[in-house]
C-alpha positions in Angstrom: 43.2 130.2 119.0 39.8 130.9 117.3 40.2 134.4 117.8 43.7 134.1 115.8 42.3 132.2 113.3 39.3 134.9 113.1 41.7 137.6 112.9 43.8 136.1 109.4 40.5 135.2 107.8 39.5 138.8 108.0 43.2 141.0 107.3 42.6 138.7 104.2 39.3 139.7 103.3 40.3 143.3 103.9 42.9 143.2 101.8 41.2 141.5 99.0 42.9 138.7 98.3 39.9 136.1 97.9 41.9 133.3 96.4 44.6 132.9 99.2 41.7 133.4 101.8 39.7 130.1 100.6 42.8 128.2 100.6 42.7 129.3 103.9 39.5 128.4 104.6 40.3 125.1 102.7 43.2 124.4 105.2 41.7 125.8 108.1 38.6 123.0 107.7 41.2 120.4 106.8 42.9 121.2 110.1 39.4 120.9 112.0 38.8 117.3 110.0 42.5 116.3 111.3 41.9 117.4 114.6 38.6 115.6 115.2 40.0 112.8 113.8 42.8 112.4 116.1 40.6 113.6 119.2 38.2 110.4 118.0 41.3 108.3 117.5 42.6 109.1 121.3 39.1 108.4 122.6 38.6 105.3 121.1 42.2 103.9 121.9 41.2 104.9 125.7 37.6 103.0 125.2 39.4 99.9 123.7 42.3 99.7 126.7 39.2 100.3 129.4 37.6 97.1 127.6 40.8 95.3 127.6 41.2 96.3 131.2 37.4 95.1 132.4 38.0 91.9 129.8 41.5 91.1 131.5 39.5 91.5 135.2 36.5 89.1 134.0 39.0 86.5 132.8 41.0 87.0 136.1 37.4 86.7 138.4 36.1 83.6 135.6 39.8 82.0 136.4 38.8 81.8 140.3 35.2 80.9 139.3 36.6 78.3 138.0 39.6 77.1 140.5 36.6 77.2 143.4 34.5 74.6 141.3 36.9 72.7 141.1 37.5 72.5 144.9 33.9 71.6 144.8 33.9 69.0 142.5 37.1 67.0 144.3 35.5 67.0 147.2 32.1 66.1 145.8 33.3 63.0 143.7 34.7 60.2 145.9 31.2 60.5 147.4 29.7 60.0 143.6 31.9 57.4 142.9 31.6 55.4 145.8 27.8 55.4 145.5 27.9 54.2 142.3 30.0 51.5 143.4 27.8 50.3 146.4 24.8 50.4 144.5 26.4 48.3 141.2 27.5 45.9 144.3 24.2 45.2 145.2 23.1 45.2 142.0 25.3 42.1 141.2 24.6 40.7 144.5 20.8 40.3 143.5 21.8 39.2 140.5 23.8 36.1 141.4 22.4 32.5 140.5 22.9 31.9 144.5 20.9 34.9 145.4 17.4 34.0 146.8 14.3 36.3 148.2 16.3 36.8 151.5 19.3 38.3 149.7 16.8 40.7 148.3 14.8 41.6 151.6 17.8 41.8 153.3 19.3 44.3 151.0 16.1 46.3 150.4 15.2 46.2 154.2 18.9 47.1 155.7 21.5 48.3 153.0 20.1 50.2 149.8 20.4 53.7 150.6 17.9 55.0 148.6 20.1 59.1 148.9 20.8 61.5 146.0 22.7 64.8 145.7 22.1 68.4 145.0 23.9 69.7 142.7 27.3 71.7 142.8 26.2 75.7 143.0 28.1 76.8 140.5 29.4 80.4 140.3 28.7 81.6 136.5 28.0 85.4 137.7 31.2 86.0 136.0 30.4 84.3 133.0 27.0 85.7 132.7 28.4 89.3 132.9 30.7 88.4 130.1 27.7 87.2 128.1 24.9 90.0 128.9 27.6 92.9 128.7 28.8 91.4 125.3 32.1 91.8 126.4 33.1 88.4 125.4 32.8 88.8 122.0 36.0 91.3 122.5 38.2 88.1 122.9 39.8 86.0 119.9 39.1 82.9 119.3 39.9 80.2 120.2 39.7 80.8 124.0 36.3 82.6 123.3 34.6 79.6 121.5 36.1 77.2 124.1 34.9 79.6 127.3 31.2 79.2 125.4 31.1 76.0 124.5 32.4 74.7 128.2 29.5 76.4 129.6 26.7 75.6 127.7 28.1 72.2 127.5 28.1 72.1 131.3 24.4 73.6 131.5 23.3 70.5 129.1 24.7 68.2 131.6 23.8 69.6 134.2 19.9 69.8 133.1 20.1 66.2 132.7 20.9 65.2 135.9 18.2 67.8 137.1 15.5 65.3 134.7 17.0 61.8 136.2 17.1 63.2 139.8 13.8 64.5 139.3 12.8 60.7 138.0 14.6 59.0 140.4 13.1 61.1 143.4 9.3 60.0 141.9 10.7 56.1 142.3 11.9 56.7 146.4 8.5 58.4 146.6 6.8 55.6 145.4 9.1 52.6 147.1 8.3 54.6 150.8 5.2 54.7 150.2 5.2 50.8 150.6 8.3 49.8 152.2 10.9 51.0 154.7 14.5 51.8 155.1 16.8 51.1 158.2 20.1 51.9 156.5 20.3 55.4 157.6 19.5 57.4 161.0 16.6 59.2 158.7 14.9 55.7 157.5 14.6 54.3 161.1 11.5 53.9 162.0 11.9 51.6 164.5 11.1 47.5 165.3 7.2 47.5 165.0 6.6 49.3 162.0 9.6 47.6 160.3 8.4 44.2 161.1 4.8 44.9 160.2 5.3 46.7 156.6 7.7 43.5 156.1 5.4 40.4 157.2 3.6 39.9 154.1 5.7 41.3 151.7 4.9 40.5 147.8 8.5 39.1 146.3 7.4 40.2 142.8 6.8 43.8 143.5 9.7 44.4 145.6 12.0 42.7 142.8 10.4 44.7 140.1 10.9 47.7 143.1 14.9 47.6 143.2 15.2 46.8 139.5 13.9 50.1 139.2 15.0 52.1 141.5 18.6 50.8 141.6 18.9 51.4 137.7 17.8 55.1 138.1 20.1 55.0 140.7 23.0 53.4 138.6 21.3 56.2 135.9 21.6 59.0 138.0 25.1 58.7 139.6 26.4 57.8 136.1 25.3 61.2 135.2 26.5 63.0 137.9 29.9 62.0 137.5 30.0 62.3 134.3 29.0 66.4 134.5 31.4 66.7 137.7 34.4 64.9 135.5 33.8 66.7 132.5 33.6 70.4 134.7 37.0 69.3 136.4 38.8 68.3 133.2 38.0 71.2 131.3 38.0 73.9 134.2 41.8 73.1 134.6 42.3 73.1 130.6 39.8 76.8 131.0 42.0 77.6 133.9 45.7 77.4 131.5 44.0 79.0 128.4 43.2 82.0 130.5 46.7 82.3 132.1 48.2 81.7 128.5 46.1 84.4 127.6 46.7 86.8 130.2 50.9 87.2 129.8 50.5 87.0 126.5 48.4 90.4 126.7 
């Protein structure tokens, strides 16, 4: 084809006939321009449906991100929630005008149970990718705002429970340093040393004791369900945007 093109260019000069050969050589660039253009044109139309193709696999792996949290977080919860309920039960049982320094020993010495949870691992590998590859800035709003805003709302949660479990582990450390537990298989530590660290107990500091430690506890389980409830409602309404999305496109 060059060779062809070659070939006019020169009969023309040969002959002499200068005006019709820059037309030529007017027409012949405009042809080059044309056909770089559309060579740039096909090349970008295959970039873009490669991104859209990547962007529609992200959304499909975030989508079961997602749908395995949330398997997580229902079978996480009605161990939050009852927690939180046994410890607001002692709570008020302390509190009652009958309760007296027995109810109190006897709750510190054989019931509180002084646990806490790790949190849910979380898969955000997908998200991440999205994030350090940019290619979430490829998608429209508002499913791109919402996907953003879920997450770092998540991670603000979730650093908060990290603080209050971190608190609340410095008040157990301190309470076994002084006193013992029998409510669990891991706090029994048997008849003589239970007796012994409970003989001359001072009623003031073990009061002042669960005050604390069952209001981080309240604290800290009021957290956690909060972050776990908030993840479940919004991964399902996450989970419909994205299908939405996806036969739309």
């Amino acid at each position: 084809m060059i060779k062809f093109f070659r070939n006019i260019r020169q009969r023309l000069l040969s002959e002499g006939k200068t005006g019709k050969y820059l037309k030529y050589a007017v027409g012949e660039i405009v042809l080059v321009v044309i056909g770089i253009l559309i060579a740039l044109g096909i090349n970008n139309w295959n970039e873009n449906r490669k991104t859209d193709i990547r962007l529609k696999d992200s959304l499909v792996a975030l989508k079961n991100d997602l749908s395995q949290d949330t398997l997580l977080i229902k079978k996480r919860l009605p161990f939050i929630n009852e927690q939180f309920d046994l410890n607001e039960s002692l709570r008020t049982r302390v509190a009652d005008s009958k309760a007296t320094v027995d109810t109190l020993i006897q709750i510190m010495r054989f019931e509180f149970n002084p646990n806490w949870v790790v949190q849910i691992p979380y898969n955000t590998n997908t998200y991440n990718s999205l994030i350090q590859t940019g290619l979430l800035e490829n998608l429209s709003d508002p499913l791109k705002t919402n996907i953003k805003n879920f997450y770092n709302e998540k991670a603000s949660l979730m650093n908060r429970v990290e603080k209050t479990t971190t608190d609340y582990q410095g008040k157990v450390t301190s309470y076994v340093d002084n006193y013992t537990f029998g409510v669990t298989k891991i706090h029994d530590q048997g008849a003589l040393i239970d007796s012994l660290v409970w003989e001359n107990v001072n009623y003031g500091h073990i009061a002042a004791t669960f005050q604390g430690i069952s209001n981080f506890k309240r604290i800290l389980f009021t957290e956690t369900k909060q972050e776990l409830e908030f993840s479940l409602e919004n991964s399902r309404h996450l989970i419909e945007q994205i299908n939405e999305f996806l036969n739309e496109n």
